[in-house]
SEGUNU-892701 format. One record per residue (C-alpha): x, y, z. Coordinates in steps of 0.5 Angstrom, whole numbers, padded with zeros to 4 digits, always signed. Each point is the difference from the previous one (the first is absolute). Layout:
residues N
XYZ...
end
This chain:
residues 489
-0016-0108-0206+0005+0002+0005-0003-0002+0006+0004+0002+0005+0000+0007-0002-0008-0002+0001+0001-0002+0007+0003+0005+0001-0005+0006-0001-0006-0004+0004+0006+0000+0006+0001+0008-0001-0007-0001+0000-0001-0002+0007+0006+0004+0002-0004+0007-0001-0006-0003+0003+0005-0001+0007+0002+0006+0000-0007+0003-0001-0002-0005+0006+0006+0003+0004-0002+0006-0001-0008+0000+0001+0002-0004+0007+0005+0005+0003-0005+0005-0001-0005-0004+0003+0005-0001+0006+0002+0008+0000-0008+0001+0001-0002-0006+0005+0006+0002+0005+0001+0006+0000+0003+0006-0004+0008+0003+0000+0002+0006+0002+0000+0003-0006-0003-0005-0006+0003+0001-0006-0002-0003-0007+0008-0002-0001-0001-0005+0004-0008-0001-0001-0003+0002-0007-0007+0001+0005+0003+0005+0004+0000+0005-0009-0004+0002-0003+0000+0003-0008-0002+0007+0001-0007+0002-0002+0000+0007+0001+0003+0006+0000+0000+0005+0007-0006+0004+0000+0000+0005+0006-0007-0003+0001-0001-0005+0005-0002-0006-0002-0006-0004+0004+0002-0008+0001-0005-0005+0002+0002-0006+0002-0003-0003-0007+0003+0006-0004+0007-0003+0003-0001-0006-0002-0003+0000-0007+0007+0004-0001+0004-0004+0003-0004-0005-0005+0003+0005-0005+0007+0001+0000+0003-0003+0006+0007-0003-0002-0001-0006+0002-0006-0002-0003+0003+0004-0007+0006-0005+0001-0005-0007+0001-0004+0003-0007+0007+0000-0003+0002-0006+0001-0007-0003-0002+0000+0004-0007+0007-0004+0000-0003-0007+0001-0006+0002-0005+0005+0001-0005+0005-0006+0001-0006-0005+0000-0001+0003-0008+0006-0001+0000-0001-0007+0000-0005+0000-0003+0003+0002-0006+0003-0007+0000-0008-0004-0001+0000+0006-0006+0003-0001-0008+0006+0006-0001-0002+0002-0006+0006+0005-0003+0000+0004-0007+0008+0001-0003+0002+0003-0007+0006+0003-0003+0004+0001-0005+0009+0001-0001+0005-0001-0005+0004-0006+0002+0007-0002-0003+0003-0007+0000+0007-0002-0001-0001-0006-0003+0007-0003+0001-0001+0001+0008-0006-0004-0001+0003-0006-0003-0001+0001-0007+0007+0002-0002+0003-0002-0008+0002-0006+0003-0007-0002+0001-0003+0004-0008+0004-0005-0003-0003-0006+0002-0006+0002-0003+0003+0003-0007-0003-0006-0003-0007+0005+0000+0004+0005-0003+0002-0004-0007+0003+0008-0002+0003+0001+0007-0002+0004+0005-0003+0006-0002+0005+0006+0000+0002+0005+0005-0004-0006+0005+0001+0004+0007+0000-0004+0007-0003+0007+0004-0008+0000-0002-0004+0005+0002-0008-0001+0001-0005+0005+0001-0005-0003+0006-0008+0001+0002-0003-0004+0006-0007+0000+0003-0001-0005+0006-0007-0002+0004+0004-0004+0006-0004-0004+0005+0002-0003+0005-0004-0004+0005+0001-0005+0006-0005-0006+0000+0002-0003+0006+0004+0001+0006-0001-0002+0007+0004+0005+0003-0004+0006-0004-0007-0003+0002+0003+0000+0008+0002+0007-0001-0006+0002-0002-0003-0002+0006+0005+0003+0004-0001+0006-0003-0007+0000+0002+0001-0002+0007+0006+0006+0001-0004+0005-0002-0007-0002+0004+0005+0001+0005+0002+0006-0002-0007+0001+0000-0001-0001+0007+0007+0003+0002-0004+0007-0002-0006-0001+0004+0004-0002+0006+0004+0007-0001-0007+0003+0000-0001-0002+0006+0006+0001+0003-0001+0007-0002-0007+0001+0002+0004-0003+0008+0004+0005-0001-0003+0006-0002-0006-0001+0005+0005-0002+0006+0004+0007-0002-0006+0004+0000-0004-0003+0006+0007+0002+0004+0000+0007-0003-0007-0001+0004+0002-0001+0006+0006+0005-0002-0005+0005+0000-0004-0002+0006+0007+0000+0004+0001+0007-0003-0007+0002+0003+0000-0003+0007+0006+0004+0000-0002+0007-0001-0006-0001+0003+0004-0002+0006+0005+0005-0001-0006+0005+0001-0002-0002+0006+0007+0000+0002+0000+0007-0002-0006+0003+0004+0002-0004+0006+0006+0003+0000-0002+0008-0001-0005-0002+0007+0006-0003+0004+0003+0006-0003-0005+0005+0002-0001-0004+0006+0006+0001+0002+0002+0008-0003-0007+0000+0006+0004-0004+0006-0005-0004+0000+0004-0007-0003+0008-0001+0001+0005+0000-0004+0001-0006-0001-0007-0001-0002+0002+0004-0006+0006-0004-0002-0004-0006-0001-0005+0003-0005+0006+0002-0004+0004-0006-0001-0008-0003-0001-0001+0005-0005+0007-0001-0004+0000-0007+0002-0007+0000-0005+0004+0004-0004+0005-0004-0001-0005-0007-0002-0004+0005-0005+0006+0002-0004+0002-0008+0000-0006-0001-0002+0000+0005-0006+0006-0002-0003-0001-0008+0001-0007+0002-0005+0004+0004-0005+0005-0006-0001-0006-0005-0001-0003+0005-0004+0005+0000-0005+0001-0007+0001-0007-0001-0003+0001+0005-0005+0005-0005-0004-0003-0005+0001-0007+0002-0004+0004+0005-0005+0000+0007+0003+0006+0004+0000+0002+0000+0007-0001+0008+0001-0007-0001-0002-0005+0003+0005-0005-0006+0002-0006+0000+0005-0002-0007+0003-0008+0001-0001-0001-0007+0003-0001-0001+0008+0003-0006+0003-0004-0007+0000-0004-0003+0005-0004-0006-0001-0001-0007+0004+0001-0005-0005-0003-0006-0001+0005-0006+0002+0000-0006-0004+0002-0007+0001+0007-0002-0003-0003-0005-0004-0003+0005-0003+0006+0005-0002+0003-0006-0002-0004-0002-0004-0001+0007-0004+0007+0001+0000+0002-0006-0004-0005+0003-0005+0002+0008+0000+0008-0001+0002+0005+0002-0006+0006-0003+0003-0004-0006+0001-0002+0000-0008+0007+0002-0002+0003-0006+0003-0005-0005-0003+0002+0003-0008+0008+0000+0003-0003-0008+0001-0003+0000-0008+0006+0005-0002+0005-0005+0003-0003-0007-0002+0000+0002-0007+0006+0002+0000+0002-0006+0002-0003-0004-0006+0004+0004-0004+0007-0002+0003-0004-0007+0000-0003+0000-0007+0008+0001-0004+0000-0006+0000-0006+0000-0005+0001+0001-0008-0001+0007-0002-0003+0002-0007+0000+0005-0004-0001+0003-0007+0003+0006-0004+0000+0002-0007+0000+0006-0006-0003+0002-0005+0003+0005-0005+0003+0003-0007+0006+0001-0002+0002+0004-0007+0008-0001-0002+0003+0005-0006-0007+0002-0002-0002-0007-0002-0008-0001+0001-0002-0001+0008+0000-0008+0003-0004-0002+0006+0004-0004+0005-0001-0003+0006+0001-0005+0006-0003-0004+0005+0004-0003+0006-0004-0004+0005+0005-0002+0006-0001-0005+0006+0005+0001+0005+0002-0006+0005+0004+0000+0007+0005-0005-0001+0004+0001+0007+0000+0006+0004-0003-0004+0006+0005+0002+0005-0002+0007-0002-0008-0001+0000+0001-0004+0006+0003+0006+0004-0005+0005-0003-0006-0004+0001+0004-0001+0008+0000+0007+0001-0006+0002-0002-0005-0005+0005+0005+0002+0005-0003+0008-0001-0007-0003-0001+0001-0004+0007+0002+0006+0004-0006+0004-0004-0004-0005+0003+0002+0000+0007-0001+0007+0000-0007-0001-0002-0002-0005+0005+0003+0004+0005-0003+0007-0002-0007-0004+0001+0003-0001+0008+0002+0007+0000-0006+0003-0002-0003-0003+0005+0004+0002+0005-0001+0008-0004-0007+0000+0001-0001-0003+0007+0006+0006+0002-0004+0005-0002-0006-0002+0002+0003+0000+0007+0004+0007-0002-0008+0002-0001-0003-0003+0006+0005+0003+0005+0001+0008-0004-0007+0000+0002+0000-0002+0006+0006+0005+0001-0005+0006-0003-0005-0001+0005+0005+0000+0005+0002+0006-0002-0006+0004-0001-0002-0001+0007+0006+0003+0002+0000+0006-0004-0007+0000+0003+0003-0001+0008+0005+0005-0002-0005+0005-0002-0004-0001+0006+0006+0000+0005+0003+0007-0004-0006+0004+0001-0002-0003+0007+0008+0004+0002-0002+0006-0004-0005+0001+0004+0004-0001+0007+0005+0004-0003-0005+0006-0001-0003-0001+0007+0006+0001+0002+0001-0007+0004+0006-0003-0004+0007+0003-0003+0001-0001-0008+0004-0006+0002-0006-0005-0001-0003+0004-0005+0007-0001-0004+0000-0007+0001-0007-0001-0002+0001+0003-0007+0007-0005-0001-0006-0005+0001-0004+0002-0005+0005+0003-0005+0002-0007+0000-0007-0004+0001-0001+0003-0007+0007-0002-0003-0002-0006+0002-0007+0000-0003+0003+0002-0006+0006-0005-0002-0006-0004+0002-0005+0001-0005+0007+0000-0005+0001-0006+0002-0007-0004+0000+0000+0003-0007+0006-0003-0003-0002-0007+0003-0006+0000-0005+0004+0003-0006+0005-0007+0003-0006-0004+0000-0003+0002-0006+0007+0000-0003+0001-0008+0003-0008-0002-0004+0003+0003-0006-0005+0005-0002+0002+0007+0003+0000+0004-0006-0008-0002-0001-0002+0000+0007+0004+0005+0004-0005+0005+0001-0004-0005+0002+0005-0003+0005+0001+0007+0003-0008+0001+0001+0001+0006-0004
end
């Protein structure tokens, strides 16, 4: 057995599983702290989708979980993590191929023609034995014969023992739980990502809806400072400063309406629309207190439910055996091969042949290239390792993070609320002095900034309190299970 070539394939094994980490960990990352400008799948598979569906001119209505269980379906990032577990799926059989008896049937026939004189037996050497031949040899003897063959073979070849081969096995095993758990990590990321991305379509809409709103009462300000005005009764100025609230509002709504339309689109690649499709966002923004728990708590859940965390203990397993593997080359290796089969020459009645070959085969002095394999591999398993130990910090450190991100978001929503609710009041209290004729359009303008952004704010802050909970889910490991109950829907 060429056990290099062995060592090789367990190590391509965990290379896959590195880049799979690599990519499950960007994605991550791109969801935790902020999206791009303009995300593309080039750079994150999580940003593509596989298109599900044909344009129709019919809109289609998407609720948050439509949105998920789609993404589910055909995000790109999750369709690669499936692969590359299919991929593990098929090298472990691989390798179990090694355990197993090949077993191959083989049969044939040809004319073959042998130059005797080529093959040693020239006249020279039919000399020496005319003694057999008391009347001399037979006339017209030829050195070129030809020969009519037939074979039929049952081969069988069947690895006894190898250490190599049996630490193999269980690198494969460990590779492809790892692969496993790659794909229910991305999972989860698409779960994130998709639900992050419709809750800021949400808050889009939000934007785009305060804005109109706000535009039309801009719109019935200015037609009375207007009219008020064309009667003498307001200045001009008065006039003047409703208009550039108007088309100030204006401005806002337009902003407001492309910024949905971008995230629109944006959702739509991710969970397998085409990006002309025409959605309608069914569900309203989230609001719910959530009951916080202790870190200990989420720590604890955390190093139940976290798929890097498992990911990490298999890539333990993983390397480990394969450094048995470098270690077990010392040991003999047994194996067992042979067949079984007919051969027919010239017409001749048929003739059972065989052969059975045991081999034991024993290192005699490689040790300078053992050593250095089985050196390289502990080195990969001792950083394997220390990554282990510290990602048990880092969890930690995680939930804690998002348990203040949770706790602060909702003390910002309340904030928020009661200064949409401040605002509101202010704005109609200067409504009302406005028509009583007791002040100018002045504080009425400033009055309606106030609460053109008090409901900004509000809104970017329900945005942000749910993005903690979807983090802080995320952090436990259970966000694809329980997003729903960590939005309080």
């Amino acid at each position: 057995m060429n056990v290099k070539c062995r060592g090789d394939k367990v190590f391509r094994w965990k290379k896959t599983l590195d880049f799979c980490a690599v990519l499950t960990l960007a994605a991550a990352s791109a969801a935790l702290y902020g999206q791009s400008a303009y995300p593309s799948s080039a750079t994150n598979p999580f940003y593509g989708s596989v298109t599900a569906r044909p344009v129709s001119n019919e809109a289609v209505r998407l609720s948050l979980d439509d949105a998920v269980r789609m993404g589910l379906q055909n995000n790109l990032g999750l369709k690669e993590a499936e692969n590359d577990e299919r991929t593990l799926h098929g090298e472990k059989n691989e390798a179990l191929q090694e355990f197993l008896p090949t077993v191959t049937v083989s049969g044939g026939t040809g004319v073959f023609q042998h130059d005797l004189a080529a093959l040693g037996f020239g006249p020279g050497t039919i000399g020496k034995f005319k003694g057999l031949f008391p009347g001399g040899p037979p006339a017209g003897l030829s050195l070129i014969t030809r020969d009519d063959l037939t074979q039929g073979q049952i081969n069988l070849t069947q690895t006894l023992f190898s250490g190599p081969v049996i630490a193999g096995w269980k690198a494969a095993g460990a590779a492809e739980r790892a692969a496993h758990f790659m794909r229910t990590r991305a999972r989860g990321d698409v779960v994130q990502n998709v639900s992050t991305q419709y809750l800021h379509c949400i808050a889009d809409a939000s934007e785009v809806d305060n804005a109109t709103a706000l535009a039309a009462a801009d719109q019935v300000a200015f037609n009375q400072a207007h009219a008020a005005h064309e009667a003498g009764t307001a200045a001009n100025l008065d006039e003047l400063r409703a208009r550039v609230q108007l088309q100030s509002e204006q401005q806002a709504l337009i902003a407001a309406q492309n910024s949905l339309e971008k995230d629109l689109i944006l959702l739509k690649r991710e969970i397998g629309l085409d990006s002309g499709q025409k959605i309608i966002l069914t569900d309203a923004a989230p609001y719910a207190e959530l009951a916080l728990r202790t870190p200990e708590e989420l720590r604890t859940e955390a190093y139940q439910n976290r798929q890097d965390y498992q990911v990490l203990q298999n890539q333990i397993v993983e390397l480990r055996a394969v450094h048995n593997a470098y270690r077990s080359q010392r040991l003999p290796s047994l194996s067992f091969s042979g067949f079984w089969g007919v051969d027919k020459v010239n017409g001749a009645p048929s003739h059972g042949v065989f052969s059975a070959t045991g081999t034991l085969s024993i290192p005699i002095f490689r040790e300078a290239k053992l050593r250095g394999d089985e050196e390289a591999s502990h080195a990969q398993l001792s950083a394997v390792m220390a990554q282990f130990a510290d990602l048990r910090n880092h969890i930690d450190e995680q939930v804690r993070d998002a348990l203040v991100d949770v706790a602060t978001a909702q003390k910002l929503v309340e904030v928020a609320k009661s200064n949409v609710d401040l605002a509101t009041r202010a704005l109609n209290d200067e409504t009302e002095r406005v028509k009583a004729g007791v002040d100018d359009n002045l504080p009425l303008v400033d009055a309606q900034a106030t609460l053109a952004s008090a409901q900004s704010n509000l809104v970017e802050s329900l945005y942000q309190y749910n993005i903690a909970k979807l983090g802080l889910a995320r952090a436990a490991g259970v966000i694809e299970l329980q997003y729903n109950a960590y939005l309080g829907r």
